[in-house]
SEMIGU-125060 format. One record per atom (N, C-alpha, C): residue in three letters; atom name; x, y negated, z. Coordinates in nm, 3 decimals, always signed. Each point is the difference from the previous one (the first is absolute). Layout:
BEGIN
r; a; x; y; z
ALA; CA; X; Y; Z
...
//
This chain:
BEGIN
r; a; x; y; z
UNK; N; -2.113; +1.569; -3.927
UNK; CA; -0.032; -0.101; +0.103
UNK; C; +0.020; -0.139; -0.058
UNK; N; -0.102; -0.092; +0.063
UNK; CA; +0.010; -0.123; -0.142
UNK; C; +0.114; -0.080; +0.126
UNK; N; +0.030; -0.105; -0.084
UNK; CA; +0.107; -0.127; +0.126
UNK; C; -0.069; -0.034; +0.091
UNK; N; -0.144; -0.014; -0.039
UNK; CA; -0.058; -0.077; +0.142
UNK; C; +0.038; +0.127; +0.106
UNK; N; -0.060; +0.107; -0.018
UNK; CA; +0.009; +0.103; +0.118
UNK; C; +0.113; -0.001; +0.067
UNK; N; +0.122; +0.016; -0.130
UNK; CA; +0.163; +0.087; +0.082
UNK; C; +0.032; -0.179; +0.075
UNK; N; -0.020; -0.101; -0.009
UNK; CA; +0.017; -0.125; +0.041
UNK; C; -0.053; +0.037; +0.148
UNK; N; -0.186; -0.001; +0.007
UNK; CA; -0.050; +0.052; +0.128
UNK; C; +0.113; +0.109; +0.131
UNK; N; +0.058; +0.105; -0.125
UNK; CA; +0.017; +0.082; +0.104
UNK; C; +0.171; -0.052; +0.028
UNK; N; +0.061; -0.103; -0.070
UNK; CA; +0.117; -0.015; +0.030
UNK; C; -0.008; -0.066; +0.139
UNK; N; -0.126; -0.103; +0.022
UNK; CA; -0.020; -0.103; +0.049
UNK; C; -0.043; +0.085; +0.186
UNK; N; -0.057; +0.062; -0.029
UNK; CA; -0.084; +0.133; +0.082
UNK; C; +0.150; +0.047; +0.050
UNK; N; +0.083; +0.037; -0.023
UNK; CA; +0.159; +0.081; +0.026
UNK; C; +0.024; -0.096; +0.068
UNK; N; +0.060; -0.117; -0.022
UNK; CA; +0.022; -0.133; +0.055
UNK; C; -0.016; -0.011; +0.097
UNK; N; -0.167; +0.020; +0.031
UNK; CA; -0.039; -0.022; +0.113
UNK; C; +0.024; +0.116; +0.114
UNK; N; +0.003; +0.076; -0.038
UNK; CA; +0.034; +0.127; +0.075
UNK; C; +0.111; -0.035; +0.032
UNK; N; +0.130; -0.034; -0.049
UNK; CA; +0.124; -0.002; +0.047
UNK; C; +0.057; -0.119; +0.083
UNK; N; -0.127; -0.118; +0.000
UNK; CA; +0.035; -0.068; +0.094
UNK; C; -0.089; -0.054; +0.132
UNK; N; -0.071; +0.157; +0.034
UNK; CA; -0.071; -0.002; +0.112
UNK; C; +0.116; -0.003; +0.119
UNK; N; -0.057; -0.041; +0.101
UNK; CA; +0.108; -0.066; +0.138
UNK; C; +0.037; +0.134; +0.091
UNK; N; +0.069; +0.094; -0.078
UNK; CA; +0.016; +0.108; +0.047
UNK; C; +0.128; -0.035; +0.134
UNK; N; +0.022; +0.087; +0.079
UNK; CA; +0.085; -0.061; +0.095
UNK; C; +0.085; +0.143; -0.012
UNK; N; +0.131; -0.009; -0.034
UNK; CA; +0.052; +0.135; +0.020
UNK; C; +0.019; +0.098; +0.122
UNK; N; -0.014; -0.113; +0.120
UNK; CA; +0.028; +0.077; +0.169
UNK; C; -0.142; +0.030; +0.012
UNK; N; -0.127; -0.091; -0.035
UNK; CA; -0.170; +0.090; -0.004
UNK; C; -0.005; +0.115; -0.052
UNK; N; +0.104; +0.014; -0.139
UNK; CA; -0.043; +0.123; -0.061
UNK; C; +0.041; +0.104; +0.106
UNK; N; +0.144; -0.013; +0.078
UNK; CA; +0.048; +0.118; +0.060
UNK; C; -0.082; +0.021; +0.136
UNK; N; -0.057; -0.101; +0.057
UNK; CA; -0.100; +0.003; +0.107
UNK; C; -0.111; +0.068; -0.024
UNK; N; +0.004; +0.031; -0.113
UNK; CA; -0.154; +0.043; -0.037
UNK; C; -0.092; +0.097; +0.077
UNK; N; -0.108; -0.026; +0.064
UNK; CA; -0.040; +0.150; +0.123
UNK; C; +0.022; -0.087; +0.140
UNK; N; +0.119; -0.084; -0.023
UNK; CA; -0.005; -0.023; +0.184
UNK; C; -0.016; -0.143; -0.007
UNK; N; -0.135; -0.041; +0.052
UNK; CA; -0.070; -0.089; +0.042
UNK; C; +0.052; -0.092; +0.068
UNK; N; +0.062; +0.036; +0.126
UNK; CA; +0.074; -0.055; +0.079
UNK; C; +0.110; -0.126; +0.004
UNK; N; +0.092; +0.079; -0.076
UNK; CA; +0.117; -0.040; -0.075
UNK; C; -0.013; -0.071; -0.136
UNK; N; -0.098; -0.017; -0.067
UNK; CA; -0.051; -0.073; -0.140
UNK; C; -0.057; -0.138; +0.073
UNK; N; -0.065; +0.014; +0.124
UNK; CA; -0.075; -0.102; +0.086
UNK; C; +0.127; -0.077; +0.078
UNK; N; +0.139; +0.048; +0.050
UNK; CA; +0.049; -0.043; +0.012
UNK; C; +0.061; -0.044; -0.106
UNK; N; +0.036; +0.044; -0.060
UNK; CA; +0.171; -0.048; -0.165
UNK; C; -0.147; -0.176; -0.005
UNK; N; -0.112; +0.051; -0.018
UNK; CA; -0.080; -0.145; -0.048
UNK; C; +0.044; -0.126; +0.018
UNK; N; -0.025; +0.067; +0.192
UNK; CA; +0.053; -0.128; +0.114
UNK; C; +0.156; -0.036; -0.040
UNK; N; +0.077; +0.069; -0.017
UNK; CA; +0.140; -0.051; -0.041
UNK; C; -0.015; -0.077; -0.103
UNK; N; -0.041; +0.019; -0.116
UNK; CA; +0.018; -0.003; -0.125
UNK; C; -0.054; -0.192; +0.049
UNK; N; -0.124; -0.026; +0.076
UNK; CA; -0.057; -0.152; -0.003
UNK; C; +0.101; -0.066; +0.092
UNK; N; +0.044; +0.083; +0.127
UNK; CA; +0.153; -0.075; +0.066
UNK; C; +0.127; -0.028; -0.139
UNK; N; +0.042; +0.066; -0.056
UNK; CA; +0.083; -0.031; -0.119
UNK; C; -0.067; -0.110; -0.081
UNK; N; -0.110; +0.020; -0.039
UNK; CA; -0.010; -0.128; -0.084
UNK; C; -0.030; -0.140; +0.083
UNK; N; -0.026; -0.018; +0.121
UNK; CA; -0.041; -0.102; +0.101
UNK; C; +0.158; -0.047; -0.052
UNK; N; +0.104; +0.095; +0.060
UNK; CA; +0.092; -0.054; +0.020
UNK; C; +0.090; -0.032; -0.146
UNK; N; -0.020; +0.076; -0.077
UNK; CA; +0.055; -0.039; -0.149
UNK; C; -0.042; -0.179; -0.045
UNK; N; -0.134; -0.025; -0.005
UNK; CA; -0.050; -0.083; +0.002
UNK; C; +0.113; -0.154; +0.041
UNK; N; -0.022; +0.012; +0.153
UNK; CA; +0.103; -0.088; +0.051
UNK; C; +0.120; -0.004; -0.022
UNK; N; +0.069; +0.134; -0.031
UNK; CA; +0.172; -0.028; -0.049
UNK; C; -0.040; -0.082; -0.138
UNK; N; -0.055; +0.015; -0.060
UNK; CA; -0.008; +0.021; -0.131
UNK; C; +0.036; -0.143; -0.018
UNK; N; -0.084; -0.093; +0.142
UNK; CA; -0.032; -0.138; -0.062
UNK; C; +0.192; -0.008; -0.004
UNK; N; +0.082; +0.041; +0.124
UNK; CA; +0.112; -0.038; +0.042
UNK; C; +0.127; +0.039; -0.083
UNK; N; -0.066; +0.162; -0.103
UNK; CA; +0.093; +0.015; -0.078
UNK; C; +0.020; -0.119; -0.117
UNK; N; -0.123; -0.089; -0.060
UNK; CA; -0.054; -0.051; -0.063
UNK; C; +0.114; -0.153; +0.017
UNK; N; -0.033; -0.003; +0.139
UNK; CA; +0.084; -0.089; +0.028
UNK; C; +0.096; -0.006; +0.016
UNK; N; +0.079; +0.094; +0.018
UNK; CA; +0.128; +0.023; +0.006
UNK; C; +0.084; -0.024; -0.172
UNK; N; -0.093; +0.090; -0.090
UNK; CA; +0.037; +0.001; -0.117
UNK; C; +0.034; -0.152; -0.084
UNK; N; -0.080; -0.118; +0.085
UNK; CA; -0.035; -0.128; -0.089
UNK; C; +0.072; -0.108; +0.100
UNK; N; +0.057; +0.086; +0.131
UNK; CA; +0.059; -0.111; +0.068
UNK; C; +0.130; -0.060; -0.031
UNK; N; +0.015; -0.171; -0.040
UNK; CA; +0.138; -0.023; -0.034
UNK; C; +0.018; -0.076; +0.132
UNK; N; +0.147; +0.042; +0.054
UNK; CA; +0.058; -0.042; +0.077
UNK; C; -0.014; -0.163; +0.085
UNK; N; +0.051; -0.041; +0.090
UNK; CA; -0.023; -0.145; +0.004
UNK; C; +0.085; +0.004; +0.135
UNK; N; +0.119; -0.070; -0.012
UNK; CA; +0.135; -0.024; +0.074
UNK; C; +0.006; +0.105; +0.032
UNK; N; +0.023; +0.094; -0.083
UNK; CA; +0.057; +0.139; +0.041
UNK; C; -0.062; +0.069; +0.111
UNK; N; -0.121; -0.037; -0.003
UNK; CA; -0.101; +0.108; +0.106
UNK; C; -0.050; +0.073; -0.108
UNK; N; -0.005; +0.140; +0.081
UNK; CA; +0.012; +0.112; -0.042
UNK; C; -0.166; +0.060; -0.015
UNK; N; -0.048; +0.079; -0.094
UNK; CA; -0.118; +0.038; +0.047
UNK; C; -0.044; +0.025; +0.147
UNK; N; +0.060; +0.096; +0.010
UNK; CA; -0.044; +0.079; +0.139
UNK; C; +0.000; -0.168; +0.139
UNK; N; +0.081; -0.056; -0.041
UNK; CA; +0.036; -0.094; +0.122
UNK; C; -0.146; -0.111; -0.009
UNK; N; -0.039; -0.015; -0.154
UNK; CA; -0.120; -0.090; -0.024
UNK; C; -0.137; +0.087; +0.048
UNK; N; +0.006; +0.109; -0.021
UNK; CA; -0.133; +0.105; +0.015
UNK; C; +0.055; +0.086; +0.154
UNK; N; +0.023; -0.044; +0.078
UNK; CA; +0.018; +0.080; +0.104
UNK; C; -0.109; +0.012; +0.103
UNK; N; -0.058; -0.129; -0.037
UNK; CA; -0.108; +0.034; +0.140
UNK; C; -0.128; +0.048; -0.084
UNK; N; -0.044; +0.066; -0.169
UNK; CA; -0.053; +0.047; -0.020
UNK; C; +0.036; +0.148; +0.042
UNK; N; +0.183; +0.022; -0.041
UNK; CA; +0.022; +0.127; +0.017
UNK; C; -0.003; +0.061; +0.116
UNK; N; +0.021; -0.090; +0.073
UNK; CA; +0.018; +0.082; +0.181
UNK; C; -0.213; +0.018; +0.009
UNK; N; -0.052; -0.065; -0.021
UNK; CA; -0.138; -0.015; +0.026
UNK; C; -0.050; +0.106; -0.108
UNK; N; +0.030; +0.076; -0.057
UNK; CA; +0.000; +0.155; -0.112
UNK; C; +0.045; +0.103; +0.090
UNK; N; +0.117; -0.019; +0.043
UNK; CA; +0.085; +0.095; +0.060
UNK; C; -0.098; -0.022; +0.170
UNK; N; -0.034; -0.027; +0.083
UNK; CA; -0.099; -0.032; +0.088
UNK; C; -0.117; +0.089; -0.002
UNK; N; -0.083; -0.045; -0.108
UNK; CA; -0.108; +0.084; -0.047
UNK; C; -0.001; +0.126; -0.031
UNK; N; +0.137; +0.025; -0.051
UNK; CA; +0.049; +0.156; -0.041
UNK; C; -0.020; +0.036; +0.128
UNK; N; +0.116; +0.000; +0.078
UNK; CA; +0.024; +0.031; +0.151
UNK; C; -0.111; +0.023; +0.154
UNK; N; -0.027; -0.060; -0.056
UNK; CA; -0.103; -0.077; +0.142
UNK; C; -0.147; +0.023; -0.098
UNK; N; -0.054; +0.018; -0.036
UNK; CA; -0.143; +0.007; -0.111
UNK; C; -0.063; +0.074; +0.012
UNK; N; -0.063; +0.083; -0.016
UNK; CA; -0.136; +0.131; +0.026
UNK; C; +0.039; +0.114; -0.064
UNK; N; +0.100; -0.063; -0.071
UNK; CA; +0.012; +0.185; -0.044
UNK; C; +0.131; +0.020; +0.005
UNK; N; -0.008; +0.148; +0.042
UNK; CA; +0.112; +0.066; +0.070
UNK; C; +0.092; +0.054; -0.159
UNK; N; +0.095; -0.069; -0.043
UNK; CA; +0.111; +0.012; -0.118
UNK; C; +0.052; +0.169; +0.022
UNK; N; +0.057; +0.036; +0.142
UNK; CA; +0.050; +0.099; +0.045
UNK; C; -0.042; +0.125; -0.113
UNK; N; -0.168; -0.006; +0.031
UNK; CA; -0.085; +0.108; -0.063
UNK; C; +0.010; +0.028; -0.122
UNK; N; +0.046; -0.145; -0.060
UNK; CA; -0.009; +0.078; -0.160
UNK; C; +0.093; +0.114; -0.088
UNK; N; -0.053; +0.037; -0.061
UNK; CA; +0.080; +0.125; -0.053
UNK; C; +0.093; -0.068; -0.137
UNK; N; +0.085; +0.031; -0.042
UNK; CA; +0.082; +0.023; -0.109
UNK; C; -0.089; -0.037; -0.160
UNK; N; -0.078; +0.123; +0.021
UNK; CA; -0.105; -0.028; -0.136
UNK; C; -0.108; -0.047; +0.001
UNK; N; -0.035; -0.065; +0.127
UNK; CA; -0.087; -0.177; -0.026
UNK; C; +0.035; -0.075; -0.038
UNK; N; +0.155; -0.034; +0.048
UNK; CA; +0.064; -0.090; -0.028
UNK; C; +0.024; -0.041; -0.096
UNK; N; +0.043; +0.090; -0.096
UNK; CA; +0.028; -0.010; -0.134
UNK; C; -0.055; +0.058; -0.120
UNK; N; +0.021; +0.017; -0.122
UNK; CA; -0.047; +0.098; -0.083
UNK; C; +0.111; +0.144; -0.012
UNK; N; -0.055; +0.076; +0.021
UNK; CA; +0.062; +0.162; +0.010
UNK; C; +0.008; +0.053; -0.125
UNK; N; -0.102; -0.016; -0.034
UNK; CA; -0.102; +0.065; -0.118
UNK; C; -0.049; -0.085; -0.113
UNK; N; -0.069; +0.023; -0.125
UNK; CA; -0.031; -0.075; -0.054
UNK; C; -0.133; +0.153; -0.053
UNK; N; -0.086; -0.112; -0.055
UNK; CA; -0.162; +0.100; -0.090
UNK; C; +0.080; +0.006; -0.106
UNK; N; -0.006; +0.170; -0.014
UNK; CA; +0.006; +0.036; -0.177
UNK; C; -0.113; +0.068; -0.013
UNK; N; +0.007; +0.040; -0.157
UNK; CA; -0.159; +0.095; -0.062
UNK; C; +0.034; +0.091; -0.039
UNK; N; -0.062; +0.135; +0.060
UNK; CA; -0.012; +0.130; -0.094
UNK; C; -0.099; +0.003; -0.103
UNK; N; +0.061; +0.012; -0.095
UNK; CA; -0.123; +0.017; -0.099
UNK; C; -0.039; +0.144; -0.082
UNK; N; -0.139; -0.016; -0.022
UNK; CA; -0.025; +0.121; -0.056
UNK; C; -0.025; -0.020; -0.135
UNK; N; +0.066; +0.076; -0.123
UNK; CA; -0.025; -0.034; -0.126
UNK; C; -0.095; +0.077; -0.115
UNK; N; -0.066; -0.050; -0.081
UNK; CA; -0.073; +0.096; -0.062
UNK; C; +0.032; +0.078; -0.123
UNK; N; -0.072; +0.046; -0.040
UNK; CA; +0.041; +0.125; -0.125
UNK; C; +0.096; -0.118; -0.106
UNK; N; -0.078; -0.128; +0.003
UNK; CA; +0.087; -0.070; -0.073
UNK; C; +0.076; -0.100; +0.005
UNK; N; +0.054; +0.043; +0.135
UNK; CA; +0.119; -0.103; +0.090
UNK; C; -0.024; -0.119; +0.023
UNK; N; -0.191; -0.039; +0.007
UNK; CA; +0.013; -0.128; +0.085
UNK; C; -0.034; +0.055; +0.138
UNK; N; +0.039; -0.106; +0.106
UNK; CA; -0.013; +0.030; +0.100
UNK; C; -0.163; -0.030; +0.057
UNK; N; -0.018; +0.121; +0.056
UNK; CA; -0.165; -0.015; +0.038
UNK; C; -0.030; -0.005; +0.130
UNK; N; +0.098; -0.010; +0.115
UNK; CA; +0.016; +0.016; +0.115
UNK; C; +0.102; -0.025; +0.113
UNK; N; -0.017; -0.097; +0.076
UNK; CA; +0.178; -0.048; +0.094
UNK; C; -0.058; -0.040; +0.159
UNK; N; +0.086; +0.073; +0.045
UNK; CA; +0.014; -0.009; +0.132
UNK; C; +0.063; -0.079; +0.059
UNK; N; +0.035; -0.066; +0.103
UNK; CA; +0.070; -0.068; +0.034
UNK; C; +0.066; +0.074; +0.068
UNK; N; +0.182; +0.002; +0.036
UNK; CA; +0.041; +0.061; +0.150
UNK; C; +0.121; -0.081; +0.072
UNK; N; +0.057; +0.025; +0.071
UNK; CA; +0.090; -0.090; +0.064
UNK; C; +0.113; +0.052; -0.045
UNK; N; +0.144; -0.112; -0.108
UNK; CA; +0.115; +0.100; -0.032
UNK; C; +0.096; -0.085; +0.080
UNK; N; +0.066; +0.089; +0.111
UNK; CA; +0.084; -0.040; +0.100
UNK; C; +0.156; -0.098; -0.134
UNK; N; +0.007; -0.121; +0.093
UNK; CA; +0.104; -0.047; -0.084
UNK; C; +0.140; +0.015; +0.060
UNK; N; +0.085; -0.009; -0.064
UNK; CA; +0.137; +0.062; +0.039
UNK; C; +0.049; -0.168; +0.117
UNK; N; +0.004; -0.110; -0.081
UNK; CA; +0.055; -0.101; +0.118
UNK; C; -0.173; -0.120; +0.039
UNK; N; -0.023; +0.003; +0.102
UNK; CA; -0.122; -0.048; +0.066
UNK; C; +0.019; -0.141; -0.102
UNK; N; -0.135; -0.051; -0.002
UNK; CA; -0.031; -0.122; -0.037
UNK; C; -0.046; -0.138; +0.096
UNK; N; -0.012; -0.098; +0.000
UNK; CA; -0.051; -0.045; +0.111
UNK; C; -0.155; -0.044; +0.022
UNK; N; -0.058; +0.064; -0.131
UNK; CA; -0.129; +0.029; +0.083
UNK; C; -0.093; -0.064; +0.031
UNK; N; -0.055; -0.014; +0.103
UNK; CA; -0.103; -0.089; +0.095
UNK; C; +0.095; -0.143; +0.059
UNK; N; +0.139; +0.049; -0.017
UNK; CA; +0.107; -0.117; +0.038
UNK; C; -0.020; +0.001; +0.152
UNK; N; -0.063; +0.101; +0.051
UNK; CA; +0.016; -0.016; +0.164
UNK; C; +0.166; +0.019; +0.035
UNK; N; +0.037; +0.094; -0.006
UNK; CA; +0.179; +0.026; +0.032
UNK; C; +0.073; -0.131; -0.123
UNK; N; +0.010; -0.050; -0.073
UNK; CA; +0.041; -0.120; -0.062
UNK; C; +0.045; -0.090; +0.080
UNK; N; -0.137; -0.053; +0.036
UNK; CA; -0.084; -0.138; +0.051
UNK; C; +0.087; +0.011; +0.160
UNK; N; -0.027; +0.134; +0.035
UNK; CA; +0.062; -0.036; +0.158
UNK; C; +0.126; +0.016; -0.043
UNK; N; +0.113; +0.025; -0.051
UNK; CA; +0.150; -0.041; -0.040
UNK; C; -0.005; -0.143; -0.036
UNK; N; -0.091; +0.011; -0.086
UNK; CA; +0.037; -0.173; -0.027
UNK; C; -0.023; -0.093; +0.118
UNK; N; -0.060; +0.021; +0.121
UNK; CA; -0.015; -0.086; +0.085
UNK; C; +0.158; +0.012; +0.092
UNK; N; +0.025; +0.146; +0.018
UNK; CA; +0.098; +0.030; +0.043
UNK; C; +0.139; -0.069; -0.061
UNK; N; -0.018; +0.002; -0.104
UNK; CA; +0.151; -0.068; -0.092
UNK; C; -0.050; -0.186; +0.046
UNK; N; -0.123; -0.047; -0.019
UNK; CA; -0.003; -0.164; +0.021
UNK; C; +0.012; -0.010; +0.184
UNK; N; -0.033; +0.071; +0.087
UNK; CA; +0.041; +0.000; +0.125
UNK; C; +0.148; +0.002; +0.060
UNK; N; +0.037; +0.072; -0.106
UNK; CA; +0.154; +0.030; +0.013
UNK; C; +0.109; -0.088; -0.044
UNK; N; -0.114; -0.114; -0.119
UNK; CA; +0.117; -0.055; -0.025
UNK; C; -0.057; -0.196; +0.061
UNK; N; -0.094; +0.023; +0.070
UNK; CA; -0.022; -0.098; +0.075
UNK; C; +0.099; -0.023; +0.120
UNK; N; +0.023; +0.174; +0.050
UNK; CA; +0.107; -0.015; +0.137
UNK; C; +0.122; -0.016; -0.048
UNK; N; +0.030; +0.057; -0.144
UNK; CA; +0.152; -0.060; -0.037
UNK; C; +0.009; -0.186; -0.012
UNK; N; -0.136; -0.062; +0.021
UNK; CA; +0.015; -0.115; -0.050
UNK; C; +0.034; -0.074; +0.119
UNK; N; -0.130; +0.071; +0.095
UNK; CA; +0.070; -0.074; +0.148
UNK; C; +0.108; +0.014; +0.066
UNK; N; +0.076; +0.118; -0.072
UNK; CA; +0.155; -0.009; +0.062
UNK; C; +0.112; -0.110; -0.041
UNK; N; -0.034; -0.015; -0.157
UNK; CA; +0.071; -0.114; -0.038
UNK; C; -0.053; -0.107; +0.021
UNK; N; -0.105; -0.071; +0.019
UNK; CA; -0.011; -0.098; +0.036
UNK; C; -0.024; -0.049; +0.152
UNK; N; +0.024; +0.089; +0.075
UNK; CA; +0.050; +0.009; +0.138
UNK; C; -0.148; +0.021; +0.067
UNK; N; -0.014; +0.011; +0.144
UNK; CA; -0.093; +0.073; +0.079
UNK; C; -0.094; -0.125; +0.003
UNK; N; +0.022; -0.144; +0.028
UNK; CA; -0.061; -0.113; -0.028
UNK; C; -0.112; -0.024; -0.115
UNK; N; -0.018; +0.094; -0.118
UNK; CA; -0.052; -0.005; -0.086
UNK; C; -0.131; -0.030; -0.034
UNK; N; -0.039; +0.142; +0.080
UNK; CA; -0.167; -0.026; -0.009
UNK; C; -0.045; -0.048; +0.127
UNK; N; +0.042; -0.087; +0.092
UNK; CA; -0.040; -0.043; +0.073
UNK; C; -0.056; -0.130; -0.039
UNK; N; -0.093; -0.101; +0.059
UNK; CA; -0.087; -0.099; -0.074
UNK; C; +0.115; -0.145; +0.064
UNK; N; +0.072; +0.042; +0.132
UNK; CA; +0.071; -0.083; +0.084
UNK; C; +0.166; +0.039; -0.017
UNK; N; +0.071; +0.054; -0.131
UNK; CA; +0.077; +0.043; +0.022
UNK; C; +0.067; +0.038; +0.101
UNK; N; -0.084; +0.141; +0.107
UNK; CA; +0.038; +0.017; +0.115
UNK; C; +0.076; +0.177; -0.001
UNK; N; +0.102; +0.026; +0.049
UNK; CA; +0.096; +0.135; -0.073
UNK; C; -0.109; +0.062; +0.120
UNK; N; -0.005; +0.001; +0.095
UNK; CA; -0.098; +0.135; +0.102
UNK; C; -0.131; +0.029; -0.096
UNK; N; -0.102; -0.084; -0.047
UNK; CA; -0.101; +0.030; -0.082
UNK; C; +0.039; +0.118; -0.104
UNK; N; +0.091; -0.107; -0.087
UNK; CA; +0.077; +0.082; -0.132
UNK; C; +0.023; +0.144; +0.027
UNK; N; +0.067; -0.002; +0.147
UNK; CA; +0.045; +0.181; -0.005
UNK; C; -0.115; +0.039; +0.059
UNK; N; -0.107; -0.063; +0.070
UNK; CA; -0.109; +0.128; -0.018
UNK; C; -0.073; +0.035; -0.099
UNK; N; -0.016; -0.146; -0.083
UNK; CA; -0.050; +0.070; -0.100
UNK; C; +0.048; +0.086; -0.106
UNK; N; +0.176; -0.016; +0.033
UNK; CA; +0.080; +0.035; -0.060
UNK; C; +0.001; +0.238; +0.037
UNK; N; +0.001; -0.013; +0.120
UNK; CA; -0.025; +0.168; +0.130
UNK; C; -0.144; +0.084; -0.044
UNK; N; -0.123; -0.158; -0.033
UNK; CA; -0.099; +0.071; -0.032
UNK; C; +0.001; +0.100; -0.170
UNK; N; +0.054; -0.134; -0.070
UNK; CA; -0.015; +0.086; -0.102
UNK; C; +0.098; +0.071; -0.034
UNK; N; +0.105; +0.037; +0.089
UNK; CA; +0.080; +0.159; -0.056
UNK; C; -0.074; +0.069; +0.050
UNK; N; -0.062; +0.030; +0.090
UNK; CA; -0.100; +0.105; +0.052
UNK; C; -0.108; +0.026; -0.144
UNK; N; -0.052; -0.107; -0.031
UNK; CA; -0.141; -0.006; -0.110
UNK; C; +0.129; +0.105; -0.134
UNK; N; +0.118; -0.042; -0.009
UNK; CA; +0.031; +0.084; -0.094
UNK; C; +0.036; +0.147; +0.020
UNK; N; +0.046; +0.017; +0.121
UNK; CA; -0.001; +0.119; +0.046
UNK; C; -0.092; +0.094; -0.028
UNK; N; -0.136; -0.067; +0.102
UNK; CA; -0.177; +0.105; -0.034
UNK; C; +0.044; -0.036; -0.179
UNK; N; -0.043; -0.062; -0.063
UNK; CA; -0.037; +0.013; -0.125
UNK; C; +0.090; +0.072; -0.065
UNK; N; +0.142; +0.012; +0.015
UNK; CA; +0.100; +0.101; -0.098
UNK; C; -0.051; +0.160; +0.082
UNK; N; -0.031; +0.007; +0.135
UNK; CA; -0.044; +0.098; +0.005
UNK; C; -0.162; +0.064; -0.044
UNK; N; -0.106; -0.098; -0.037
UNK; CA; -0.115; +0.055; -0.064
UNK; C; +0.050; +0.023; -0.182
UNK; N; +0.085; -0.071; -0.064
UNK; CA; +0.047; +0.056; -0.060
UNK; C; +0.097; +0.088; -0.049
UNK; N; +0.064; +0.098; +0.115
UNK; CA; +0.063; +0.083; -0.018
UNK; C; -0.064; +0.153; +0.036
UNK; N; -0.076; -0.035; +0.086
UNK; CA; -0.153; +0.114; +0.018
UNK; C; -0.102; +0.017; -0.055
UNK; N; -0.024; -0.129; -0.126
UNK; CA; -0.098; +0.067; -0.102
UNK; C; +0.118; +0.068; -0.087
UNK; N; +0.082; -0.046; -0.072
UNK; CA; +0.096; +0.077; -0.047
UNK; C; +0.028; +0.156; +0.028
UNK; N; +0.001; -0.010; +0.110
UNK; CA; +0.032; +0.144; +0.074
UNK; C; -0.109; +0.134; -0.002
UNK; N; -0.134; -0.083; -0.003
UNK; CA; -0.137; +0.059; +0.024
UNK; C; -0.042; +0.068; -0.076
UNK; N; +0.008; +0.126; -0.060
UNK; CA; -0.045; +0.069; -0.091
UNK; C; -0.123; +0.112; +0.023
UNK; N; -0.027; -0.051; +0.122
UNK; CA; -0.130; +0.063; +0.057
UNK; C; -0.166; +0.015; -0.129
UNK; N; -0.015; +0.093; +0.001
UNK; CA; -0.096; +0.000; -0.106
UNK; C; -0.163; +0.018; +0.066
//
């Protein structure tokens, strides 16, 4: 075989191994249904990856300024995330465990020939021992959960007056009542995809 060829077919392998295989498609394979749904998840995860992304982004590059705190500078992005989660079109409840995350990862069976190159590979799904995060859907909603959480630790120390525009304490604690509730639903949509191993 001259270089140009075994070059071709290295190049040819290549490509085979980095087709957009999905490891939860492979195990769907046959049911229509459920491949049509994981889809719909899969574009809710990245909608929402998208937007943390800008906030993880920002979080990472934010320097301080009189000791305000991320979460206390980005709060009315974060409560307005945590909102959309909650209150938004799609029902969080539903998702399963292995939408959420990566379960699995694509490996290749291969078939080899009389003279041990490989002439043939399959793709299949090899279950991984600790989940990955995946599509970053189960991530993304902790991380809103941890910046929600530490927005309400902020309004405790800086008293109920805080986020009010009139330093007024009745405002503060509702807005203060509303969002322990917003953390409540949200630690509970993430403790029921967790839980969800529904296949």
């Amino acid at each position: 075989m001259s270089e140009t060829k075994e070059a071709e077919s290295a190049q040819e392998e290549t490509k085979e191994e980095e087709l957009p295989f999905d490891a939860v498609d492979l195990m769907l394979e046959g049911n229509l249904q459920a491949q049509i749904n994981y889809s719909m998840v899969k574009a809710v995860a990245k909608a929402l990856d998208e937007k943390a992304q800008i906030l993880i982004s920002a979080e990472t590059g934010y320097k301080p300024v009189e000791d305000e705190t991320f979460v206390e500078v980005a709060m009315p992005e974060i409560e307005a995330m945590a909102k959309a989660i909650l209150d938004g079109c799609v029902d969080f409840t539903r998702i399963r465990f292995w939408e959420a995350c990566a379960t699995a990862e694509v490996a290749w069976e291969e078939t080899k020939g009389e003279d041990g190159k490989t002439i043939h590979r399959v793709p299949y799904a090899n279950t991984l021992q600790e989940p990955q995060p995946g599509n970053r859907l189960l991530a993304n909603l902790e991380q809103v959960l941890q910046w929600l959480e530490g927005v309400h630790q902020a309004h405790e120390k800086n008293g109920m007056g805080w986020v009010s525009p009139y330093g007024c304490p009745e405002d503060g604690q509702q807005a203060f009542d509303n969002r322990s509730e917003m953390i409540k639903k949200l630690n509970d949509f993430v403790s029921n995809i967790r839980s969800n191993f529904d296949f």
